[in-house]
MMTF fields as JSON, N, C-alpha, C and O atoms, coordinates in Angstrom:
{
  "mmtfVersion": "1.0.0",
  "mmtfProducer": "UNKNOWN",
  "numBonds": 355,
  "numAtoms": 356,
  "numGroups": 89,
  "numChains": 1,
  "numModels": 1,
  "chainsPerModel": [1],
  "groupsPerChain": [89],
  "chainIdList": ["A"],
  "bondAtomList": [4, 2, 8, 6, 12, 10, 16, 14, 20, 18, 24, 22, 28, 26, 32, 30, 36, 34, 40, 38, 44, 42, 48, 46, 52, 50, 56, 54, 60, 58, 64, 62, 68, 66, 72, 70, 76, 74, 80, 78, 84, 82, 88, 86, 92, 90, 96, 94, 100, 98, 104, 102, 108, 106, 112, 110, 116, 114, 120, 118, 124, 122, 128, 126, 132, 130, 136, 134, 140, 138, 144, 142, 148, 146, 152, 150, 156, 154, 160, 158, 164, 162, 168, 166, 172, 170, 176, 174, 180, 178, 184, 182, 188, 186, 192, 190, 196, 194, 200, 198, 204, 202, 208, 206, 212, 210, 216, 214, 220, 218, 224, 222, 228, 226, 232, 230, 236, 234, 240, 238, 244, 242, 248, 246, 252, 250, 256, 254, 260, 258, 264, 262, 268, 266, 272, 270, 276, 274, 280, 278, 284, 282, 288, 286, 292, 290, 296, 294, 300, 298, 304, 302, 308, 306, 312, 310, 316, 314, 320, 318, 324, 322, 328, 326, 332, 330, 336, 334, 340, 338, 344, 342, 348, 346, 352, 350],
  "bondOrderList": [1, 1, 1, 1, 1, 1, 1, 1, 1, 1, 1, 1, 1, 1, 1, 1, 1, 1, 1, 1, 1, 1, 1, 1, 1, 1, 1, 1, 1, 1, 1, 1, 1, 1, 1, 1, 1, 1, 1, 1, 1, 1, 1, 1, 1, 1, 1, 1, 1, 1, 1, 1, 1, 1, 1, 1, 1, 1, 1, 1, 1, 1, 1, 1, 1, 1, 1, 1, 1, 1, 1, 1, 1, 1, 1, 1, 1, 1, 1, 1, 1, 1, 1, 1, 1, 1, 1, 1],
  "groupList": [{"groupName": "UNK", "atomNameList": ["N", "CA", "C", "O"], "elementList": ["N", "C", "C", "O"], "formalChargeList": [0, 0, 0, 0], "bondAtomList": [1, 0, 2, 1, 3, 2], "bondOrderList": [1, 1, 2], "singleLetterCode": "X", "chemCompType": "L-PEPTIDE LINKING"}],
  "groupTypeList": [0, 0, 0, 0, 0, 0, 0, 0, 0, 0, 0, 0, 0, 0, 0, 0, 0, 0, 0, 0, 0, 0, 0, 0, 0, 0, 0, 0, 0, 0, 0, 0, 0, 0, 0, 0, 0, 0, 0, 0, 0, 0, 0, 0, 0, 0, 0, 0, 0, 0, 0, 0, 0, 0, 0, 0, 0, 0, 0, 0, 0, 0, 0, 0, 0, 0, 0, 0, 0, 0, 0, 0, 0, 0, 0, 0, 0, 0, 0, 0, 0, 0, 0, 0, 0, 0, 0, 0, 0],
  "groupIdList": [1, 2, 3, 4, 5, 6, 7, 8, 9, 10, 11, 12, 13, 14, 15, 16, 17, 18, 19, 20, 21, 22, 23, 24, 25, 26, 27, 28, 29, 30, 31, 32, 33, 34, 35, 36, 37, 38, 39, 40, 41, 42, 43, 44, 45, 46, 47, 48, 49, 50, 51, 52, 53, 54, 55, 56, 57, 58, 59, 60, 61, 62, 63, 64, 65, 66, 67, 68, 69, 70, 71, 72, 73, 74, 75, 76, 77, 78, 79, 80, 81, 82, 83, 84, 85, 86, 87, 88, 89],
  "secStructList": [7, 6, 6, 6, 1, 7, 1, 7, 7, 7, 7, 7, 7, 7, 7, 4, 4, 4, 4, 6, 7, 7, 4, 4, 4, 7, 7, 6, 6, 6, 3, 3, 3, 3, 6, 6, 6, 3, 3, 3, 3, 3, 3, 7, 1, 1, 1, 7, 3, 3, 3, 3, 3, 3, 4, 4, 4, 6, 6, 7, 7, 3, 3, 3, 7, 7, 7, 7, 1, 7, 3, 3, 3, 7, 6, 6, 1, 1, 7, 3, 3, 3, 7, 7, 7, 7, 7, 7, 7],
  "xCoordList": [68.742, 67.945, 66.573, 65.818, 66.059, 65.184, 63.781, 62.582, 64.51, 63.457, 62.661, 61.59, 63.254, 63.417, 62.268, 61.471, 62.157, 61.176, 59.847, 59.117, 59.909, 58.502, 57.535, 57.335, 56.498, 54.912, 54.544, 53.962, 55.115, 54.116, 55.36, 56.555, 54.889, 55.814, 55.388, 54.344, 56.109, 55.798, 55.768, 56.166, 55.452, 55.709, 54.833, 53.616, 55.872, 54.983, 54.424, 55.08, 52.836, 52.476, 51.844, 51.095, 51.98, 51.661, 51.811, 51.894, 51.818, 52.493, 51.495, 51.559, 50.778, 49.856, 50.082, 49.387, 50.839, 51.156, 51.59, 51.673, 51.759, 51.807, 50.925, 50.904, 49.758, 48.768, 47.475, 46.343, 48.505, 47.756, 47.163, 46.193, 47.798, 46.652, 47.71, 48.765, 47.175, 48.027, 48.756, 47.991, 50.016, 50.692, 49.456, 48.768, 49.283, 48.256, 46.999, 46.548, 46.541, 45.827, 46.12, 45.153, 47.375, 47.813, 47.783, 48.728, 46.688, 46.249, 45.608, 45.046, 45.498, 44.621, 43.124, 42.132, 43.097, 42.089, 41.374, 40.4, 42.261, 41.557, 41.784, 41.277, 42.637, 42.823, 42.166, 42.303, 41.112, 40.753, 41.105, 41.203, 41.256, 41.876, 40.815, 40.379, 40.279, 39.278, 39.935, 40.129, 40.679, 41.263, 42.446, 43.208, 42.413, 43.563, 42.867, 43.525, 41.959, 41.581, 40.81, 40.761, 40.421, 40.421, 40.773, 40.363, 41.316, 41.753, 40.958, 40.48, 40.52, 39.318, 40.445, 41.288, 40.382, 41.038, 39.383, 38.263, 39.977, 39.216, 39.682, 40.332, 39.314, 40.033, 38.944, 37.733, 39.827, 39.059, 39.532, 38.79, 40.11, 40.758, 41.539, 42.434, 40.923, 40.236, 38.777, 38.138, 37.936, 37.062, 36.663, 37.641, 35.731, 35.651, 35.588, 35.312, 36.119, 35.713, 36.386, 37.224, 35.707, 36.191, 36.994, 36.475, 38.281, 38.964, 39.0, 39.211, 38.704, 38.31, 39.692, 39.973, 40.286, 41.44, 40.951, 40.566, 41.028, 40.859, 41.765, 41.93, 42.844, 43.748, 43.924, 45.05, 42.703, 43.05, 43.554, 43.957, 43.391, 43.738, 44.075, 43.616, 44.987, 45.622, 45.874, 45.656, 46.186, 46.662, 44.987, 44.594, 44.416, 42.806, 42.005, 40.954, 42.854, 41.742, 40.523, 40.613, 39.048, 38.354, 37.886, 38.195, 37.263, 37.321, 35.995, 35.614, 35.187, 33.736, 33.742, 34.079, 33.081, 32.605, 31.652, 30.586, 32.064, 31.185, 31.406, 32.275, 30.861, 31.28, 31.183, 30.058, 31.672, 32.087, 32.859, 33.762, 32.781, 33.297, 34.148, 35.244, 34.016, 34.423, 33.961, 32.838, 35.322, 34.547, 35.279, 36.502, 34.101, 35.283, 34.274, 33.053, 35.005, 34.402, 34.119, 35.003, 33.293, 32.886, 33.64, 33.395, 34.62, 35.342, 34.513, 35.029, 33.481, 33.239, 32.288, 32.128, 31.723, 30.986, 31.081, 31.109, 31.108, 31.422, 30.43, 29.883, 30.213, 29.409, 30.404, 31.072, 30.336, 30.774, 29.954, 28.928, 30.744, 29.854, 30.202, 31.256, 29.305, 30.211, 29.133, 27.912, 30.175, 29.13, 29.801, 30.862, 28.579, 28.387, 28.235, 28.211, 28.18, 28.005, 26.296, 25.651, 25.75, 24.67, 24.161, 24.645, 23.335, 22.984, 21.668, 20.86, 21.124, 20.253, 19.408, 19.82, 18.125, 17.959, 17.754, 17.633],
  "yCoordList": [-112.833, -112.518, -113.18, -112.566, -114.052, -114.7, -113.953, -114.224, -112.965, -112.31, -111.311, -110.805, -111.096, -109.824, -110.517, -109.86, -111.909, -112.731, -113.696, -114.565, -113.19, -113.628, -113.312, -112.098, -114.184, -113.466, -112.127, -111.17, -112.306, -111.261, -110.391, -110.676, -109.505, -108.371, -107.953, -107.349, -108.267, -107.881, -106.553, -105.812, -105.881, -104.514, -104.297, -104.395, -104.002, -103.737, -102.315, -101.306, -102.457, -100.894, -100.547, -99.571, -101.069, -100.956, -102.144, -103.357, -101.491, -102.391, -102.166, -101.04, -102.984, -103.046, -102.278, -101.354, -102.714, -101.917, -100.229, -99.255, -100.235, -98.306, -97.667, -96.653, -98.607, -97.543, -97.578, -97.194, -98.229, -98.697, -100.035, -100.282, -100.962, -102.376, -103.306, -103.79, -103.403, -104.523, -105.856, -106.801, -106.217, -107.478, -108.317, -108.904, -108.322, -110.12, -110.678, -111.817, -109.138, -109.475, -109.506, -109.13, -109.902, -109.795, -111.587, -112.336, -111.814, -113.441, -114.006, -113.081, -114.947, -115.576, -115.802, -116.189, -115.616, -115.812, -113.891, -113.346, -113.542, -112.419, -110.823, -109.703, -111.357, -110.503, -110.707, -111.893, -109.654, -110.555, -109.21, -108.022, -109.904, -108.993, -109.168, -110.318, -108.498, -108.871, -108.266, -107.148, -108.31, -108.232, -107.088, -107.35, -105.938, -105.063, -103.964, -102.946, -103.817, -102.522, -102.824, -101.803, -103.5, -103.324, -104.462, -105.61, -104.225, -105.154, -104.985, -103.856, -106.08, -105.8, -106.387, -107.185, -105.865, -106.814, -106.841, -106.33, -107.517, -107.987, -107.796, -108.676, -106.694, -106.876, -107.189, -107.014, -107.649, -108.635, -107.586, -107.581, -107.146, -106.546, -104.879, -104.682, -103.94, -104.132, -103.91, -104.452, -103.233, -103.559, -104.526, -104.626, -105.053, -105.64, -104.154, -103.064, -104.801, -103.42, -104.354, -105.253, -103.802, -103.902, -102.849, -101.743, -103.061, -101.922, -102.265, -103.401, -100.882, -101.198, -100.289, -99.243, -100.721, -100.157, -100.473, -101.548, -98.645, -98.439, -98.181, -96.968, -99.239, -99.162, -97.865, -97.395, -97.213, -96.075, -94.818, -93.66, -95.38, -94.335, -94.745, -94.409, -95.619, -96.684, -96.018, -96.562, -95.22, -93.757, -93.511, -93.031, -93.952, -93.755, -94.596, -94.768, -95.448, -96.698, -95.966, -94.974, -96.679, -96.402, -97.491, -98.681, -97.036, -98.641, -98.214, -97.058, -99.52, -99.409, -100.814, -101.973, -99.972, -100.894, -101.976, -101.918, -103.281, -104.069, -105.933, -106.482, -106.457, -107.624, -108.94, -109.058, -109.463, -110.343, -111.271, -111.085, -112.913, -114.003, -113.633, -114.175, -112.598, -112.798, -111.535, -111.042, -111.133, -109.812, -109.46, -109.502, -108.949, -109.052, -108.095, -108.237, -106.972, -106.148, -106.348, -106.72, -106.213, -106.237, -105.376, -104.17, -105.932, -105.058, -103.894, -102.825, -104.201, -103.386, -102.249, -101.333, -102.15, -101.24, -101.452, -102.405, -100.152, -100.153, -100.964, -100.471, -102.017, -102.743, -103.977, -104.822, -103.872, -105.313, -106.225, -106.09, -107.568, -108.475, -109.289, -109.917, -109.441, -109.832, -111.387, -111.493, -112.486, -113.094, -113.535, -113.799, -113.402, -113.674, -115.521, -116.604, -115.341, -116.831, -117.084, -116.545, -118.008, -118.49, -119.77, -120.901, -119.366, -120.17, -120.872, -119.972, -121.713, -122.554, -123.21, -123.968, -122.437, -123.184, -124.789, -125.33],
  "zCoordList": [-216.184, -217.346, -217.303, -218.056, -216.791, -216.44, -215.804, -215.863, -215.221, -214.713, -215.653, -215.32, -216.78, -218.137, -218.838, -219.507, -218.692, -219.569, -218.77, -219.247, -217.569, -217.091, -217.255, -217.31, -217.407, -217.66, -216.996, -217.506, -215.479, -214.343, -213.88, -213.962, -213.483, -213.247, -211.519, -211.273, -210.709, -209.491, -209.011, -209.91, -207.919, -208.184, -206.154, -206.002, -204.865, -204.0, -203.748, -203.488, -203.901, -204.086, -202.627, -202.657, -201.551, -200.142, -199.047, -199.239, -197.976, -197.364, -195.884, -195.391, -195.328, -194.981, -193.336, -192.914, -192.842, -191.179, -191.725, -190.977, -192.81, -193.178, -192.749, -192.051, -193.409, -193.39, -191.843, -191.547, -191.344, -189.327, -189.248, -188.531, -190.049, -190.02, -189.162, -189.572, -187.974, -187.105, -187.283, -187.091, -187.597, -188.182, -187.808, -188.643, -186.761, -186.16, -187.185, -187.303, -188.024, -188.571, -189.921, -190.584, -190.781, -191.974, -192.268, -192.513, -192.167, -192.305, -193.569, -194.155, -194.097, -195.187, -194.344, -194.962, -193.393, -192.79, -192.802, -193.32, -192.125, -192.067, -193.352, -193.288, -194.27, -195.199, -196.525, -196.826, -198.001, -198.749, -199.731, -199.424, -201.054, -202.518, -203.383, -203.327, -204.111, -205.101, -206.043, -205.566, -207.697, -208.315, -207.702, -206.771, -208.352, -208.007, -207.781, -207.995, -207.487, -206.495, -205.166, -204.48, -204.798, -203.289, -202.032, -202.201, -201.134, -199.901, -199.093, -198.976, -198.218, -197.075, -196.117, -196.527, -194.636, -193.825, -192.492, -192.488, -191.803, -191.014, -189.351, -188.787, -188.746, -187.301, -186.096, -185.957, -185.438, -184.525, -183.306, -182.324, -183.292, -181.462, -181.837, -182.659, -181.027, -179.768, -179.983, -179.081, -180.961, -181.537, -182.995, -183.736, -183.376, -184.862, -185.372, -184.871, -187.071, -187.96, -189.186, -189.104, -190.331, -191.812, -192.383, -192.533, -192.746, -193.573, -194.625, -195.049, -195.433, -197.095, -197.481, -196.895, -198.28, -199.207, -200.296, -200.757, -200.983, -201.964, -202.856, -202.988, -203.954, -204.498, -205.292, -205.453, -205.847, -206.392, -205.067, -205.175, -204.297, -202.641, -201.819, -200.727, -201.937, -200.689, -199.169, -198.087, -199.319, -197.906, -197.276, -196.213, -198.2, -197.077, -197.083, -197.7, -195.937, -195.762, -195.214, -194.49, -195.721, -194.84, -193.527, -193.589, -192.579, -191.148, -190.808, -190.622, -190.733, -190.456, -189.542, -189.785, -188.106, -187.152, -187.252, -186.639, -188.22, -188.55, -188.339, -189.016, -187.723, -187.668, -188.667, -189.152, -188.876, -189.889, -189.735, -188.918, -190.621, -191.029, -191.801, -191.655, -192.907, -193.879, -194.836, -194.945, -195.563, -196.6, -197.578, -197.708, -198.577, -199.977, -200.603, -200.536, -201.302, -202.194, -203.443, -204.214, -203.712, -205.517, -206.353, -206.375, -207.11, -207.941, -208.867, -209.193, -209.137, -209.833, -209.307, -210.114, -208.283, -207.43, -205.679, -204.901, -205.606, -203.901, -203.116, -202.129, -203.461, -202.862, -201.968, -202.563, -200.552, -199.534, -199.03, -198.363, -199.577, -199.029, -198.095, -198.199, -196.911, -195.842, -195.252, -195.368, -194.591, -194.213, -192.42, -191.854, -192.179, -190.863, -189.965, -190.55, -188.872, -188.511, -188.278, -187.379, -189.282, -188.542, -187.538, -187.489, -186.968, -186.12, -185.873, -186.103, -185.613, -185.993, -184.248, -183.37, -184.436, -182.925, -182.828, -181.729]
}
């Protein structure tokens, strides 16, 4: 009964190798959530690229050949922000 009275209600609405995203990269490092509509992952091999999951369309990730540290969508407009490594002569 315990579970009848918890705050949060779990619920799995995708599952990330479904939709072609390689286990290796299902990381805190390389995976990022910005509230409940979009997942960025981050793949490193065999090319870089950003996959954007779009919770209202989970079945169509889109994958853009882009390199990155790091990336996270703006919940509220299709805007990604990604950061890169700098370097300093």
């Amino acid at each position: 009964m315990a579970a009848a009275n918890a705050p949060i209600t779990m619920k799995e609405a995708l599952t990330l190798p479904s939709i072609g995203i390689n286990t290796q990269f299902i990381t805190f490092t390389h995976v990022t959530m910005e509230s409940d509509k979009y997942i960025c992952v981050r793949e490193t091999s065999p090319q870089n690229s950003v996959v954007i999951i779009d919770m209202t369309m989970p079945n169509q990730p889109l994958r853009r050949p882009i390199t990155a540290d790091s990336a996270l969508m703006n919940p509220n407009s299709r805007i990604l922000a990604l950061k890169g490594k700098t370097r300093f002569s």
